[in-house]
C-alpha positions in Angstrom: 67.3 -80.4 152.4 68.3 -79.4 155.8 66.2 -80.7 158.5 65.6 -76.7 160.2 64.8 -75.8 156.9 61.0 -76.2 156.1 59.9 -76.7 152.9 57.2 -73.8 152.8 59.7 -71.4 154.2 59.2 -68.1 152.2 63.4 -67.1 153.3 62.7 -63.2 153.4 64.6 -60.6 154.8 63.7 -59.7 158.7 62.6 -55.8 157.1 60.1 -58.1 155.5 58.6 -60.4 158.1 55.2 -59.2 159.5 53.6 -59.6 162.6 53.1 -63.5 163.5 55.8 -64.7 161.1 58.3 -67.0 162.0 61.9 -65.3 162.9 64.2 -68.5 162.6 66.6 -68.0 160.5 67.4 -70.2 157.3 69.7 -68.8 155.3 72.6 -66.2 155.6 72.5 -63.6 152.5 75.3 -61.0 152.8 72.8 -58.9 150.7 70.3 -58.1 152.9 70.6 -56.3 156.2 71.7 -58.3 159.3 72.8 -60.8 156.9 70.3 -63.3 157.1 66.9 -64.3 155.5 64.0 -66.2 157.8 61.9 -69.2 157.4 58.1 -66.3 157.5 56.0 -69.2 158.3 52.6 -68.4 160.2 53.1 -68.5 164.1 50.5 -68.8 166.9 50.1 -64.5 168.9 52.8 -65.9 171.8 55.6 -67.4 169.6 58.2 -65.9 167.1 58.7 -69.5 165.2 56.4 -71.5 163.4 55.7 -74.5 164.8 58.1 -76.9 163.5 61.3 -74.5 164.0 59.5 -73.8 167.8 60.0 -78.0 168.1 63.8 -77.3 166.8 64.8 -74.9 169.4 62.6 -76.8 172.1 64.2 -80.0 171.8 65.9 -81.7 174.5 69.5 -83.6 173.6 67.8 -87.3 174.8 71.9 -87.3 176.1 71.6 -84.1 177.8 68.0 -85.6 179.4 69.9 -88.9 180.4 73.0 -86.9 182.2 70.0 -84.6 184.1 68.2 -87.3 185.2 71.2 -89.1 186.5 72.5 -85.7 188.3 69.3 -85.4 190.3 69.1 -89.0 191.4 72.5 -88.6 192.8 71.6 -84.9 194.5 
């Protein structure tokens, strides 16, 4: 299984998805409208992922971190 995909993901259209559910999007559907169904996982009133897709899109590249950090020493 993918690693963005999580196992409880409910993959439901975005007509579908309610208030608080997670909007990442795990699978593309040609089927549906837009194209794409989402992961509908419970998210907290000031996200629009669940937590383990909002620690996907949050993640920092450690070799994206390294090249910062080296930038600003030299600034």
């Amino acid at each position: 299984m993918r690693d963005n995909i999580r196992p409880i993901s409910k993959d439901v259209p975005l007509i579908q998805l309610g208030v608080h559910q997670c909007r990442f999007p795990v699978s593309e559907d040609p089927t549906v409208p837009g194209g794409y169904r989402f992961c509908a996982g419970p998210t907290s009133t000031e996200r629009v992922y669940c937590d383990h897709h909002h620690g996907i899109v949050t993640a920092v590249d450690p070799r994206r971190a390294r090249h910062s950090l080296a930038q600003r020493r030299a600034a």
